[in-house]
N, C-alpha and C positions, 0 to 999 in steps of 0.2 A: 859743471856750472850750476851756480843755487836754483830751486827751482821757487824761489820768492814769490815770484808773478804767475805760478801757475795758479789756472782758475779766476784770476783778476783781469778784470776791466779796466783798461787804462784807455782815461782820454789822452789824445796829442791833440792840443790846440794849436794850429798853424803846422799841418802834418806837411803841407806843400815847399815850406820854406828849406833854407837850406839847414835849419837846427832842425826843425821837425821830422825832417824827413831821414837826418842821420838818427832820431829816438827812435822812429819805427823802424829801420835796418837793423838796430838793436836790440830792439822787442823782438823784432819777428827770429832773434837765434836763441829766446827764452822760452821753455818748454811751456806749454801749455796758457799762456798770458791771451787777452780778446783784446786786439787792439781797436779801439774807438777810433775814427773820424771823421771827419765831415767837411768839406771844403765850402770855398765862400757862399759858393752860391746857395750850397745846400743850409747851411746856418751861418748866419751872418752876426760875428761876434757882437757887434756892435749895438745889436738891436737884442733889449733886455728883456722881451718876452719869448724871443727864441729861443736864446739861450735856457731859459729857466723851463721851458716845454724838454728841449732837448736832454738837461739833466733829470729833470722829475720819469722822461719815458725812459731814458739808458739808463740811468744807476750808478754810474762809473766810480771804480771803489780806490783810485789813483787819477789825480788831471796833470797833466804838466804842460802850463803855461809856453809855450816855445811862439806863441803868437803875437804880434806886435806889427808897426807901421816901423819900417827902419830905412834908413837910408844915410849916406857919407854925408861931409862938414858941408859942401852948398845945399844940397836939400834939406838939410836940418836947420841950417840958415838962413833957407830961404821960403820955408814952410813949418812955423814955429807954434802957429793954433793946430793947424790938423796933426802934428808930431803929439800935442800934448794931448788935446781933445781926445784923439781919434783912440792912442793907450790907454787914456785912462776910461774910457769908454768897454773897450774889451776886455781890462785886466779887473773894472770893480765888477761888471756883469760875471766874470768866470766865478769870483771870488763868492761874490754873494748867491749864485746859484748852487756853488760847491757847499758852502757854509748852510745851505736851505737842506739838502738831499743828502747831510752826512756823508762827503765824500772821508773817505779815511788817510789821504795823503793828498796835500796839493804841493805843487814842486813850480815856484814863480820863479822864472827867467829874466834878470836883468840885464847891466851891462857894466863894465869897469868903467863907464862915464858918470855914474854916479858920484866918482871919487870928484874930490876939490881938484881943481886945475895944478895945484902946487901941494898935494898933495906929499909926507914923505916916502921916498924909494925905499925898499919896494911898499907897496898900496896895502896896509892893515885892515881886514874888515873895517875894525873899529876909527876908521880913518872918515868913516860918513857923516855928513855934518859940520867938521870940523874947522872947514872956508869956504870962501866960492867955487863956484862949477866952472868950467870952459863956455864961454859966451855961447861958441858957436854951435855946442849941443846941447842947451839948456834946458829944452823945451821939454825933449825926448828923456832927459836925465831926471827931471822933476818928476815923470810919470813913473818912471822906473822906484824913483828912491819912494814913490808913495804905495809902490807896491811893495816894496820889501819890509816899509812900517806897517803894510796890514798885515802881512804875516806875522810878526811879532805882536798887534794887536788883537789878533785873532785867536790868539794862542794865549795873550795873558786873560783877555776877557771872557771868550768861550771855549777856550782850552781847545779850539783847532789843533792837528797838527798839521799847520803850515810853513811852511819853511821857502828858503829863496836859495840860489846860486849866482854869482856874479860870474861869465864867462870872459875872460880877456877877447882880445881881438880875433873873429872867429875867420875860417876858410873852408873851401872843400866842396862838393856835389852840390849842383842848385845854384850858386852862388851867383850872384848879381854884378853882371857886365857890361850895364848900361852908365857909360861914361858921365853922366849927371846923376848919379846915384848910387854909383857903387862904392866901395869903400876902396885902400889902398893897393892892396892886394890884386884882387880880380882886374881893379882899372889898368896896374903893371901889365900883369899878364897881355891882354888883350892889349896897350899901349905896342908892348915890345915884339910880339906875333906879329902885328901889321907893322909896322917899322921893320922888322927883318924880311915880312916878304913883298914890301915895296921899296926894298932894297935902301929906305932913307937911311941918311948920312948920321941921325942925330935921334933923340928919345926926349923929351921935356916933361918934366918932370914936376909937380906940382912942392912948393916951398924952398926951404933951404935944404931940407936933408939930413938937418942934424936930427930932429927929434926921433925919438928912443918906442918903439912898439914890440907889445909880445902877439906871438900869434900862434893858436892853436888850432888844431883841425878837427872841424865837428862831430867825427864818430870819435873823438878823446873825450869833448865835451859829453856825448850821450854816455858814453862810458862811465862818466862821471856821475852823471844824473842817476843812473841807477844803481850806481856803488851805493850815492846817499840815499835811494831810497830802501833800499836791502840793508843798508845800517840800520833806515830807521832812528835818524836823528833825533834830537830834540827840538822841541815843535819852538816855529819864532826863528831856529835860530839862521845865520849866513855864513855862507861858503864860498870862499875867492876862487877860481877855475883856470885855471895855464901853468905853463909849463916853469914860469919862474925864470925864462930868461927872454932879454931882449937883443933886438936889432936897431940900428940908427934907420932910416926910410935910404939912406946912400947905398948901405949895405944890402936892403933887400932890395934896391931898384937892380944894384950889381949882379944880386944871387938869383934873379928870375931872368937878365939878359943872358946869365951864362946856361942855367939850364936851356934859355930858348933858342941861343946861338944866337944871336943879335951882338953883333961886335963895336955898333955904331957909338958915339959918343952921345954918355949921358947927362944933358940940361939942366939944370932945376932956376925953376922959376920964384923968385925969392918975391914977387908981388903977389901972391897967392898966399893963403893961409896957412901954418905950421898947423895947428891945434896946439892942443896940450905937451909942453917940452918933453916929456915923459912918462910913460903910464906903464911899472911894470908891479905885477900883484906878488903881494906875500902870499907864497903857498903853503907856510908851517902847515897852518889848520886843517887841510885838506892832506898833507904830502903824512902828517902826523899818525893817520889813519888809515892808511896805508894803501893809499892809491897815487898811479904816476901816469903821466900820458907814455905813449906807446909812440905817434910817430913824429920821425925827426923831420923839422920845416924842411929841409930839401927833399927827402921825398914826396911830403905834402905839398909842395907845389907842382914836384913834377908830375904828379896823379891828379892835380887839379886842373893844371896845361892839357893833360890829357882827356878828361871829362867836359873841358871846354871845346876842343878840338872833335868829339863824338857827339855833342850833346847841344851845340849853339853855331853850330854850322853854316848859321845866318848870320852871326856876329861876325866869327872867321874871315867870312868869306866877303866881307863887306867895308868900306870906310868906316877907320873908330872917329871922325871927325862928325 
């Protein structure tokens, strides 16, 4: 294994989340690397003279961005100042204390909501910009897309090397269960556990079902992250992240009932939001270079069943209602 990060400082901003915490499971099998971080309470991104104290005393000679305010389509929609505020608050403070203290690599984490709503299949970097967003993540996508232009700002103007990743639809360890905030994934899981052991007749299921998601699982994303940082890209530039195929939401309500044994009949609720009809990313640029994800979605769900099942025992064992 390279030994790139021996001797290096790497900050994980947001080491707690569920991407942060797959960087430093990653980090920690790289020989010799200091992993940085600091949780909320200890620095609080948000507040611009912490941060810039905390970079001037540590030095950190790599940051990757993995921190953010995130949450599914009703809280994105139903909380569109603190989505937008609250990112861009912690993403220009990382940036601009990184840019003060000559960090040598910053690695900003967005999200494939950046892409236009009607974007073409599959989703080209260069597809940014090119129409409108999805109403109902707009808030959260604006702050994203204004970090992926200071990377490339920061790179033409003081030749940073800053760079960004866009990750597809993410899962895995950590992951977020709370049925007003979770995203697709996790809500299933936790929907169809309690549905199979309260024995209901039925699962409902939010929209029609037809729209089209890719979904990766976040030690492929860190995987990734550190591929491009041991390439050592060029500074500015973006990187699409998944695996390059998708599932319709029918499909993966079907493929998480059958790992969970839930035989019950599944609902969908066609008064409820679809989102975006489609969102599956070109990986030439990335797949080009010679990097591929490693696990296949039915495993990564049933290792993620599992982590939920060990690790949210309150959730489990509890009304998802």
């Amino acid at each position: 294994m390279s030994d790139y990060f021996s001797d290096k400082k790497v900050f994980v901003a947001g080491h707690r989340g569920m991407v942060g915490s797959a960087l430093v499971r990653a980090l920690q099998k790289r020989h010799g690397v200091k992993i940085l971080t600091r949780t909320r309470q200890e620095l609080d991104l948000r507040n611009r003279s912490a941060v810039f104290h905390f970079f001037h005393e540590s030095r950190p000679d790599i940051v990757i961005d993995a921190a953010a305010k995130v949450g599914g389509i009703k809280a994105n929609f139903d909380y569109p100042v603190e989505f937008l505020i609250e990112n861009l608050d912690i993403q220009n403070n990382l940036f601009l204390a990184a840019a003060e203290t000559g960090v040598s690599q910053f690695l900003f984490l967005g999200s494939s909501c950046i892409y236009p709503k009607f974007a073409p299949q599959p989703i080209r970097e260069d597809s940014l910009l090119t129409s409108s967003l999805e109403p109902t993540n707009e808030a959260y996508a604006l702050a994203k897309i204004c970090g992926v232009r200071l990377c490339s700002y920061y790179a033409r103007q003081y030749g940073k090397n800053f760079f960004s990743a866009m990750p597809t639809n993410l899962y895995g360890p950590n992951d977020n269960y709370d049925l007003q905030t979770s995203h697709v994934l996790p809500a299933l899981i936790r929907k169809a556990h309690h549905a199979k052991y309260s024995n209901s007749p039925s699962l409902v299921v939010w929209g029609t079902g037809t729209p089209r998601r890719e979904f990766l699982h976040t030690d492929d994303l860190a995987d990734a992250c550190l591929f491009l940082l041991e390439k050592q890209v060029p500074a500015g530039e973006m990187f699409n992240v998944g695996c390059g195929q998708d599932v319709t939401i029918r499909e993966l309500a079907e493929l998480v009932c059958k790992i969970l044994g839930f035989k019950g009949e599944i609902i969908f609720d066609p008064s409820k939001p679809d989102g975006t009809p489609r969102k599956l990313l070109d990986m030439s640029k990335l797949f080009s270079m010679g990097w591929k994800p490693k696990i296949p979605l039915e495993d990564g769900i049933r290792s993620a069943y599992a982590w939920f099942l060990e690790n949210r025992k309150d959730l489990a064992e509890s009304s998802p209602v």
